[in-house]
N, C-alpha and C positions, 0 to 999 in steps of 0.2 A: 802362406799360412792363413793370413785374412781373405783371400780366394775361396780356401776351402771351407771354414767356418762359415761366408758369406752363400757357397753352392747347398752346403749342408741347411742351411736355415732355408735356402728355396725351395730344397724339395719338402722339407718338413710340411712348410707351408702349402707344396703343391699336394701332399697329399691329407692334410687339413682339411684343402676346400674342395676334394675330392669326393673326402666323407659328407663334404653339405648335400650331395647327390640322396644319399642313405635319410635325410629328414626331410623330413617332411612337416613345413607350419600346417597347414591345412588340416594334417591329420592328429599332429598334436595337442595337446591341453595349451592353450595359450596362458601365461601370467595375467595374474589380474591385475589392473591397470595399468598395463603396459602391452596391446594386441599388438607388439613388434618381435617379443618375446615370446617363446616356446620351450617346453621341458623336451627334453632328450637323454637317452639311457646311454652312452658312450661304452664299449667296450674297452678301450683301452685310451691311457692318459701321457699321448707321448710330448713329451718336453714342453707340457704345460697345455698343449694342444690336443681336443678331441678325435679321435681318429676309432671309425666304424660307429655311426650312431645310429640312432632308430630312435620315430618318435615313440616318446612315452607319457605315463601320465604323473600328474605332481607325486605320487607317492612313491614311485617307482622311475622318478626323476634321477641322472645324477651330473646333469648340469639344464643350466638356462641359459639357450643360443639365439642367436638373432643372424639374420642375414646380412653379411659385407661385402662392399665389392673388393677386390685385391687384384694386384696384376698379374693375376693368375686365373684372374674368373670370379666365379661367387665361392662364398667360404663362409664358414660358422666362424662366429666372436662370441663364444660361453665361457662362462661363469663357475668351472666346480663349485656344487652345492655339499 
C-alpha cells in the first residue's frame, strides 16, 4: 500500500515538472521584488500541484511559481493565488 501511494505521488510530481516545460519566466510578469518569481495561469489544480501552465500576467495570474530542482528534473514550486 505505501509502494503505491509513494509511485502515485512520483508520477504526480513527474507530471508537475513536466508542466514547468509550458512556462516560461522570461516571458512572464515577474513579482515585484522577488525576480525568482513569475505569474502563471494553471489549467488545472491537481492534488495541490499546477499542472498545464502558461505564462500569464498578474491579473490574469492564478499562481506564483518559481523554479525547483526535484529528482525528476526542473519543476514549478507555486503558490495558488
Amino acid at each position: 500500500m505505501k509502494s503505491r501511494i509513494a509511485a502515485l505521488a512520483a508520477a504526480v510530481t513527474f507530471v508537475v515538472s513536466a508542466g514547468a516545460v509550458t512556462a516560461s519566466p522570461a516571458d512572464a510578469d515577474p513579482v515585484p521584488g522577488n525576480p525568482q518569481q513569475f505569474y502563471v495561469s494553471c489549467a488545472v489544480d491537481l492534488l495541490g500541484g499546477p499542472v498545464s501552465c502558461l505564462e500569464s500576467d498578474e491579473a490574469h495570474a492564478t499562481h506564483v511559481c518559481q523554479y525547483v530542482f526535484t529528482m525528476f528534473g526542473i519543476g514549478l514550486d507555486c503558490i495558488q493565488r
